[in-house]
Structures are given as C-alpha cells and as structure tokens.
C-alpha positions in Angstrom: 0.0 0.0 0.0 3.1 2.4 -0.1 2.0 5.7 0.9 -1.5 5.5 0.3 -2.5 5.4 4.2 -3.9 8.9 5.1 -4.2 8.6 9.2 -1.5 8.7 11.3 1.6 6.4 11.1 3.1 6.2 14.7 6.5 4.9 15.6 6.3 0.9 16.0 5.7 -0.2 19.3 8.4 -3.0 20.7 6.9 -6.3 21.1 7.0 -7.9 23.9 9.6 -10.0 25.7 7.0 -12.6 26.8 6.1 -15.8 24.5 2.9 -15.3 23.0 0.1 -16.8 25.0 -3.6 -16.4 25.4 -3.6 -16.5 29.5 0.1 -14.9 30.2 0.4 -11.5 31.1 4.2 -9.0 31.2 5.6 -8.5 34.2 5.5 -4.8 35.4 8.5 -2.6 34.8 10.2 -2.1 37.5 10.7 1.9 37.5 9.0 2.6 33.6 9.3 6.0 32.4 7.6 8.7 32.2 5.7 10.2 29.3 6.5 14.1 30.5 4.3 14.8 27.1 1.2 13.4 28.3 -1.7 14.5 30.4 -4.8 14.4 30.9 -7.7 15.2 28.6 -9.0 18.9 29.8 -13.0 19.2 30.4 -14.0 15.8 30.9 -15.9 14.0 33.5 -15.4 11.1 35.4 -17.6 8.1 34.4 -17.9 4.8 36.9 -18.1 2.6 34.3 -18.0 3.2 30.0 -18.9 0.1 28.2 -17.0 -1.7 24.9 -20.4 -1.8 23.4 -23.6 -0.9 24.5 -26.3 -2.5 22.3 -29.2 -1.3 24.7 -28.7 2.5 23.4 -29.3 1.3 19.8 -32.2 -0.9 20.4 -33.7 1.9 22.0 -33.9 4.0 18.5 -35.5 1.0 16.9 -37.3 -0.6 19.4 -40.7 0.1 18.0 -39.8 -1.0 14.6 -38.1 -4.2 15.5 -41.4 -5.5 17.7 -43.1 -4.3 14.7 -41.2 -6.2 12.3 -41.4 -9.5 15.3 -45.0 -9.3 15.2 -45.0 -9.6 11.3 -43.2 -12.4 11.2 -45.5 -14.4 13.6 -48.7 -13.2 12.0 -47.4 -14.5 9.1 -46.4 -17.2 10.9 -43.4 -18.0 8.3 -40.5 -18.8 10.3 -37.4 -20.0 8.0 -36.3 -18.5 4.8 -39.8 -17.0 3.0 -40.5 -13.6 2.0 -38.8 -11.7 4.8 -35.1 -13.5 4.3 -35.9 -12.9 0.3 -36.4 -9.0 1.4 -32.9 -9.0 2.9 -31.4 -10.4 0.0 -32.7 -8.3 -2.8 -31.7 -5.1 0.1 -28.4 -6.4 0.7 -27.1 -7.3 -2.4 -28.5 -3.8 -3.2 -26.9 -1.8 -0.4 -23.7 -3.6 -1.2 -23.6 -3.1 -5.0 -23.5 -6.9 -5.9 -26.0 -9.1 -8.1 -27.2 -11.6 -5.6 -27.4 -12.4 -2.0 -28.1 -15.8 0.1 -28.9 -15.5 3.7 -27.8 -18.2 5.9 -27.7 -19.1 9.7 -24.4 -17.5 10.5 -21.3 -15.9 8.9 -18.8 -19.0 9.7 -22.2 -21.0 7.3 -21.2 -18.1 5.0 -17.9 -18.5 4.4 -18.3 -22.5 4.2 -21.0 -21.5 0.9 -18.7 -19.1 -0.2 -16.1 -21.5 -0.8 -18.2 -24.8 -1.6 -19.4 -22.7 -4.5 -16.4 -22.1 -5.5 -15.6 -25.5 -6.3 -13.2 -25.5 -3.3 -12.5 -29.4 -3.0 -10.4 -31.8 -0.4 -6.9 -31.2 -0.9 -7.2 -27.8 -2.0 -5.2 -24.9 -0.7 -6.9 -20.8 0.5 -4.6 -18.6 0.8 -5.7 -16.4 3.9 -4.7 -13.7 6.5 -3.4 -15.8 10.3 -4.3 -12.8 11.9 -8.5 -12.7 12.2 -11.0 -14.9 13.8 -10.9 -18.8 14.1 -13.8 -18.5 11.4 -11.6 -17.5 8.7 -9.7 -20.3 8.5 -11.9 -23.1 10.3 -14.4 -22.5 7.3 -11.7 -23.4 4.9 -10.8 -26.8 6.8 -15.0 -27.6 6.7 -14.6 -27.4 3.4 -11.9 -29.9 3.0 -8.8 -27.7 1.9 -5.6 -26.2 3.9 -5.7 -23.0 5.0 -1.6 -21.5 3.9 -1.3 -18.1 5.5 1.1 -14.9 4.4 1.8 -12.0 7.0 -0.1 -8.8 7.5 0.6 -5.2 6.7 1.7 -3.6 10.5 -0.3 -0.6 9.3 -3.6 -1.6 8.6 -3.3 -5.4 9.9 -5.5 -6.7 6.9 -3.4 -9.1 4.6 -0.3 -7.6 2.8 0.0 -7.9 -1.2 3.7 -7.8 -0.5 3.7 -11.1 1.7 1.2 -12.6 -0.6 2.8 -11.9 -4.0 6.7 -13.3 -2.0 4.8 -16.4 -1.0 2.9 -16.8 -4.5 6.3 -16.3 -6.5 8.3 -18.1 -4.0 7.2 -21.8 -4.8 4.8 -23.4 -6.8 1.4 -23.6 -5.1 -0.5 -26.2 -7.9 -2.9 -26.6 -5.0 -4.4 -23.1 -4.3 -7.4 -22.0 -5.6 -8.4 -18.9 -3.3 -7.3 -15.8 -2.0 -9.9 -14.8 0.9 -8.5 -11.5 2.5 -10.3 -10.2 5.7 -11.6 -6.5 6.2 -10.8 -6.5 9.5 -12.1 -3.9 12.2 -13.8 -2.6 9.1 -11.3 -1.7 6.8 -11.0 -3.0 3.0 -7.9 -5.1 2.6 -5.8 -3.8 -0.8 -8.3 -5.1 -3.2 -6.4 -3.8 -6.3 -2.7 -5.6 -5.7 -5.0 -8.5 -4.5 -6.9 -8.7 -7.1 -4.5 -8.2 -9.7 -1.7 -11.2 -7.7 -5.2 -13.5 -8.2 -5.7 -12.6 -12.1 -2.1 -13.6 -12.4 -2.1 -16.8 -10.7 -5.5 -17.9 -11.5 -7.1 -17.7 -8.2 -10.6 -17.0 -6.9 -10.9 -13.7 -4.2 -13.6 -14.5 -1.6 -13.9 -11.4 0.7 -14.4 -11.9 4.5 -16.6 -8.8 5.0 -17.7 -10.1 8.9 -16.5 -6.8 10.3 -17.0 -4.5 7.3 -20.7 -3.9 6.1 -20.8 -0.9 4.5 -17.1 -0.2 3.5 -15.5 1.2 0.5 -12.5 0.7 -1.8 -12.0 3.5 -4.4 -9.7 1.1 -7.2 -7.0 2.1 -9.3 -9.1 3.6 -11.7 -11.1 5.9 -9.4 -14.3 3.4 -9.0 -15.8 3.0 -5.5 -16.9 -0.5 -4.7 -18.5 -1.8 -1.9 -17.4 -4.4 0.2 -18.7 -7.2 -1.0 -19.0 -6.6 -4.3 -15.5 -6.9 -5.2 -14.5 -10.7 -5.1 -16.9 -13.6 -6.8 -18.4 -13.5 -3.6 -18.3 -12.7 0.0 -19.3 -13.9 3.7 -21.3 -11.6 5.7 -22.0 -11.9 10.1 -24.7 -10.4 11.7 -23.3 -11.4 14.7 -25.1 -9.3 17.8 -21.7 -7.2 17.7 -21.4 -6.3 14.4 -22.6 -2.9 12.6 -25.5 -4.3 11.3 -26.4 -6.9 13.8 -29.5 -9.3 14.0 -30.6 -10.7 17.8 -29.0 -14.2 17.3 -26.5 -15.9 14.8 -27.0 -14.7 11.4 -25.3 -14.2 8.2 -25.0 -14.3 4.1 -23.3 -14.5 1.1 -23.4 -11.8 -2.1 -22.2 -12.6 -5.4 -22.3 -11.6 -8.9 -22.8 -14.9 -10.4 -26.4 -16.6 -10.7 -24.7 -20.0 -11.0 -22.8 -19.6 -7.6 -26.3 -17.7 -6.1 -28.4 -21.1 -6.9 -25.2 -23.6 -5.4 -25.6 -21.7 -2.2 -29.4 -21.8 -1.8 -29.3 -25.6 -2.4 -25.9 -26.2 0.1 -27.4 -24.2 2.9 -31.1 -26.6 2.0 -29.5 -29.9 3.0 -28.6 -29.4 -0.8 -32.0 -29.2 -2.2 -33.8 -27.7 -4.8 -36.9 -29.2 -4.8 -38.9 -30.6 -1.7 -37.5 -34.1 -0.5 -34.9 -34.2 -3.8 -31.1 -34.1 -3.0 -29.2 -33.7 -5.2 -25.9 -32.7 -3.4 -24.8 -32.7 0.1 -25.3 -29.6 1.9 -26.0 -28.6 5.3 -28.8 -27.2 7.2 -27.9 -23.0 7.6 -31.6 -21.8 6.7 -32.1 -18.1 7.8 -34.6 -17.6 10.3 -37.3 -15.1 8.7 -37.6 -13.5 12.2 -33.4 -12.7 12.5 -34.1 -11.0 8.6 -37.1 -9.0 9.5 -35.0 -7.1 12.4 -31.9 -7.3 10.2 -34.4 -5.1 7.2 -35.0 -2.6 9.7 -31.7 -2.1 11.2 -30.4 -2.1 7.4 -32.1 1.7 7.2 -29.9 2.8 10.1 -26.5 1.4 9.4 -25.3 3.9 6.8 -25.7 6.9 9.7 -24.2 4.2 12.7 -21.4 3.9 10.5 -20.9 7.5 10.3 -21.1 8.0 14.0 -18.5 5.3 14.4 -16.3 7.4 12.0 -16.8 10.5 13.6 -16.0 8.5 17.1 -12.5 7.6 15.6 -12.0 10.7 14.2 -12.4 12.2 18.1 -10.6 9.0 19.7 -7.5 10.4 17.1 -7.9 14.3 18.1 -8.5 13.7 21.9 -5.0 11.2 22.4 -3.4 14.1 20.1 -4.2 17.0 22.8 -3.0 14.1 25.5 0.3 13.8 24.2 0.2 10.0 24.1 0.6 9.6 20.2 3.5 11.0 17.9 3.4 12.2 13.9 7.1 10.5 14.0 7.5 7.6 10.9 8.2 3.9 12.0 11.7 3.4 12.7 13.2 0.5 11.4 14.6 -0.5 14.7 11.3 -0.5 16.1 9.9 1.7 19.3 12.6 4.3 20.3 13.5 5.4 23.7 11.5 8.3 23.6 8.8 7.0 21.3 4.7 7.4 22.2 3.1 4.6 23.8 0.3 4.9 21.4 -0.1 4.3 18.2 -3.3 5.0 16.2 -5.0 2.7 13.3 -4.0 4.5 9.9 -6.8 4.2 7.0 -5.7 4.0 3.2 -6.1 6.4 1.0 -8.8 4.0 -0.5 -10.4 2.9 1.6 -13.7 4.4 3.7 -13.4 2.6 7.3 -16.6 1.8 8.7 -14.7 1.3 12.8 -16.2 -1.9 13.7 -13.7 -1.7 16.3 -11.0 0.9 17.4 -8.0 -0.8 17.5 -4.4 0.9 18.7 -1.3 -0.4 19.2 -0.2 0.2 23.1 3.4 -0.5 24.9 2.7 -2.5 27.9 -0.4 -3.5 26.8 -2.2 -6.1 29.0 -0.9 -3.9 32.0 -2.9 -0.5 30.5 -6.0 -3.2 30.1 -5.7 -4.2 33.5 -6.0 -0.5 34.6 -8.8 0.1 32.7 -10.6 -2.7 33.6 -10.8 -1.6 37.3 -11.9 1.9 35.7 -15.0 -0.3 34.9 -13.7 0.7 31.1 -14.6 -2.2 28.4 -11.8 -3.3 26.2 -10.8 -6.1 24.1 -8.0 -8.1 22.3 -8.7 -9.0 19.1 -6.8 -11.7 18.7 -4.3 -12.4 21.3 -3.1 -15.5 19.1 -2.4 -15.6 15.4 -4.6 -18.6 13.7 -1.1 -20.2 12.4 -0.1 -20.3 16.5 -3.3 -22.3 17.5 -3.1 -25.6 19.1 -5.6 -27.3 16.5 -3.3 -26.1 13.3 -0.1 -27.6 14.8 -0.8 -30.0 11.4 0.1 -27.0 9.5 3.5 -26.9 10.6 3.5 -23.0 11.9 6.1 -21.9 14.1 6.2 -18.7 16.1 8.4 -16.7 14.3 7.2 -17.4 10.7 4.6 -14.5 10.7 6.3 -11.9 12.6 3.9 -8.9 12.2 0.9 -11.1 13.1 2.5 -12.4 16.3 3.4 -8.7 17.2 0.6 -7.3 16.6 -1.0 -10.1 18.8 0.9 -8.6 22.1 -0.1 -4.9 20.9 -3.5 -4.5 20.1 -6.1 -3.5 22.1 -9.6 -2.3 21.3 -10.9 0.4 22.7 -15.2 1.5 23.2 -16.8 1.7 19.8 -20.4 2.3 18.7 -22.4 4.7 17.2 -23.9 5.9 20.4 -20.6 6.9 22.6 -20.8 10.0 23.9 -17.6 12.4 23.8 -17.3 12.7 27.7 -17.0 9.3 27.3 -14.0 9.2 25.0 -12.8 11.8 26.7 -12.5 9.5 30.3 -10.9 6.8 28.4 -8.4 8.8 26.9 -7.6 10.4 30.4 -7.9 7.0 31.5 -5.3 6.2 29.4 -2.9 9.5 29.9 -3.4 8.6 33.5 -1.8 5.4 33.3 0.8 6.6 30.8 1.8 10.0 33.4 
C-alpha cells in the first residue's frame, strides 16, 4: 500500500519479551518511564463505568420498529427462509452493489457457501490472513482444503499484497485456488494488488466482510466499490456485535454470479432444490425469517451508525493528540525508540472508507494498560491475542512462532478500545484520560 494510508503512522511499538500466550500477562516494569508529554484530557468527566459496546442504546432507537417487524413475522407465521429473508437479500445485495445475496444461519455458514461454491474441494489450498477470527480459517478446513497463510501489513493489519505476491512467487502452489483476505475492524484489505496477484495466478478472491458492512475501496481507476462486491463473492456476520447486527446468529453471502447464487441456496437446503430431492450434500444453515425482519430494519440505520462510528474515531485520534500519548514521527526500522509514544493510532488508506467496527491501537505494555482500565470499569478487548497459524488445532500445518512476525506482534499490541455509534464524547474523553493517567 506504499504511501497510500492517510491517518497517522506512529512509531512501532516494541513487542513484547514474553512468549505469546492467550492467558500470560508482562511483568511490570520495575521503574518505567515517564511520558513528561502526556496529560490528561481537559474538560472531561469522570464516568464509573464506559462500556466496549452498548447494544441497549441502539435498540432503544429501533425498538418500535423491530417488535413491529417480530409481530410480522409471527402473524405470518413464516419462520425459515420466506419472503422476509428474500427481502434482505434483494436489500443487501443492493446496499452492497452486488448481483445476488443468500442468507444463511451464520457468517462461519457463509464463508463454508462461499467456498463450496467455489468448487473449493479436499486437498485444496486458501490462501488467507493468520491474523483474524478462528472462522476465517476453520471454514476453509469444513470445506476440506488447507488453509496456507502470508503476514499482514503492520499498518492496517489486513493481509499484505507484499507477503502474498513473495509467497505466491516463491514456490509453486498447484494446490491453491483462493485468496480470501479479511476486512478486519472494518477496513477493506488492498483489493487492487490482491486482485491483480489473483488474475495472475489464477485464483478465486472470496472477501471476509464479517467486520465491514458498509465499506468502500476507491480502485486504481477511481471506482468506489462496496465491500462485497469486489471478489466472486463474499461472507457476511450479523453477529449481535457487528454494525448491522440481528438478535441471534445470522449471516450471508453476495455474489455476482447466478450459477454460484443457486449452489448456495441448495448447500445451505441440505442441498435441495426441490422438496425431498437431494441432489448434493449440503447442510442445514436456513435463515430464520424472524433474525431477517430485524436485520431489514436495522439495514435503514447502518449507513448513519457507520458515520457515528467514523466521527468516534475521528475524536478518539484528536482527543489522544491534545494528550500527548501519540507522535506524527514515521516507523523506525529499529522498532519503538526510547522516547517513542506509547500509542499508536489505526491508519486508513487512501482507498479505503473505514466503517470502525472496532477501534483498534497499538499500546506499549499492553495487557498492564487493560488491567487499569478494567478496574476503571472501562470495556476493552484483544482481538486476537493468538495468530490462527499459533493455535493448538493447526499444529498439522507446521506453523512456528516466528514465521509471521507482524501477526504475532501485533498479537501482544492491540487492544480495542469503546466503539459504537452511540458513545458520547465525555465518554471518550474519560478513556483517553484514563489512558494518559496510566501513561503519566
């Protein structure tokens, strides 16, 4: 991505000296430093408690729509795919730019369509980001193939074209067949060095879009596309966290192919397209018409959540700049400096519109700085804390720590701060003093 990223680019923070582990947490300094640049965010208030995600504020604004939309369904008394889960498809694919949508019961189900359709067979290879949830990869094992993984960009921490194209050229790879990169925390992956690294070697692009309804990647030649409308599909959650969230497990696929649109609806129908005739094996991952009803109403909103998330970001990014906890200094090659900030902020490309499913910086001594938030009674969370290649059930793969470098350090740094569109800027304001606090 080269110098396409248009947020701030902080000085890299060190990793640390502990082995990567889920459970383990850094010893204490025993006399850090001080930050003599940082204080504490002027004109705030004290809160006793500020959440990582308060979905009780949102259902508030639709409350009267969603029992609404409830009692429709049982009037109708329709309960599993029907008219309301066609609704959300013809919305969705709409909303997204793409041809065709198939709801199904969750977004792991989606990715598992997403790649069945694909022809994706056992023995095949994906080619995929280790740094993202189990999903990503566990749906490609379902499927039958081997997940392979190349390293992420530091800056963005979606999948970097530079890692893929060195691991594409470096060997041959007769076995591949996809390239599924992840939007994570709601940011498109580089679509266009992506795409163009699968024209070359014949691959498929399957877009994780879990964490990224609603996002945007302007291409080379000055197009905006949506995310999910890109690759010749894509895997949608509507996980109860997500931006557009249903009140249960929920998720879909869009495409642009009607071929690939009419394998899915028969693979998540016990692979059936007529009543009681089989003629593949597929799996039960029906959509519940009731989860589709509240998901078409919440649909209207998420365009002006996503908004509020952005502006949230944009005032997480102003407010640690007036604490003095971030600096405008480039990445040193050598890593964090002496004298460097403890903070660094989540840069977006040039190309991309970031929808801020979660607020994600980089922090030195990171799981102390949670601990000290958490008896604020201040949410946070790390996502992940261990790369997919590191995780006990892909020992078969033959992953060492070490081999992905940037994955495993960003596994020790990252920590995500409250995000949603509702959070209030005295809230902000207490983390970041929160934060400066623990920092002083």
């Amino acid at each position: 991505m080269g110098n396409g990223i248009s947020r701030n680019v902080l000085p890299t923070v060190q990793p640390a000296t502990i082995a990567l582990s889920v459970t383990s947490s850094p010893t204490k300094p025993e006399s850090p430093k001080p930050y003599p640049g940082v204080q504490p965010v002027a004109g705030g208030k004290r809160f006793d408690s500020v959440p990582l995600l308060d979905l009780h504020r949102q259902y508030l604004q639709v409350q009267d729509k969603v029992v609404a939309a409830i009692e429709r369904v049982c009037s109708s008394q329709q309960y599993i795919l029907g008219a309301e889960v066609e609704g959300l498809e013809r919305e969705l694919a709409n909303f997204c730019g793409a041809g065709d949508a198939v709801g199904c019961a969750s977004g792991t189900d989606a990715l598992w369509l997403a790649l069945a359709a694909a022809g994706v067979q056992p023995g095949d290879q994906v080619l995929t980001t280790p740094f993202s949830f189990f999903a990503s990869a566990s749906a490609i094992v379902r499927a039958g193939a081997r997940p392979v993984f190349a390293d992420i960009d530091p800056r963005t921490f979606n999948l970097d074209p530079d890692q893929v194209e060195c691991f594409l050229r470096g060997s041959k790879h007769d076995k591949l067949r996809v390239l599924l990169p992840v939007h994570l925390y709601g940011q498109c992956a580089d679509m266009d060095r992506l795409q163009h690294l699968a024209d070359e070697f014949h691959l498929s692009v399957i877009e994780d879009v879990a964490q990224a309804i609603g996002a945007t990647w302007r291409n080379e030649s000055g197009k905006v596309r949506g995310a999910g409308s890109i690759g010749i599909s894509a895997a949608f959650s509507f996980y109860p966290t997500k931006n557009l969230s249903a009140y249960g497990d929920a998720g879909l696929v869009t495409t642009n192919s009607p071929e690939m649109a009419a394998h899915m609806r028969r693979l998540r129908n016990h692979g059936s397209s007529r009543r009681y005739v089989h003629e593949e094996f597929g799996w039960n991952s029906r959509l519940d018409a009731m989860q589709a009803a509240i998901l078409r109403v919440k649909l209207n909103y998420v365009e002006g959540w996503n908004e509020a998330r952005r502006q949230c970001a944009r005032r997480y990014d102003q407010l640690f700049a007036i604490a003095g906890l971030i600096s405008s200094a480039e990445p040193s090659a050598a890593g964090r400096g002496e004298n460097a900030a403890p903070i660094q902020l989540p840069p977006t490309a040039a190309q991309a519109n970031h929808v801020f499913h979660q607020y994600v910086v980089r922090a030195y001594r990171r799981d102390e700085l949670r601990e000290f938030l958490t008896a604020r009674k201040i949410g946070t969370e790390i996502y992940y804390p261990l790369p997919l290649h590191l995780q006990p059930c892909f020992v078969y793969l033959g992953y060492r720590e070490g081999d992905l470098p940037e994955a495993e350090r960003a596994a020790k740094e990252v920590l995500a701060l409250p995000m949603f569109p509702e959070l209030s800027e005295d809230e902000q304001r207490w983390v970041v003093t929160s934060i400066a606090d623990f920092y002083c």
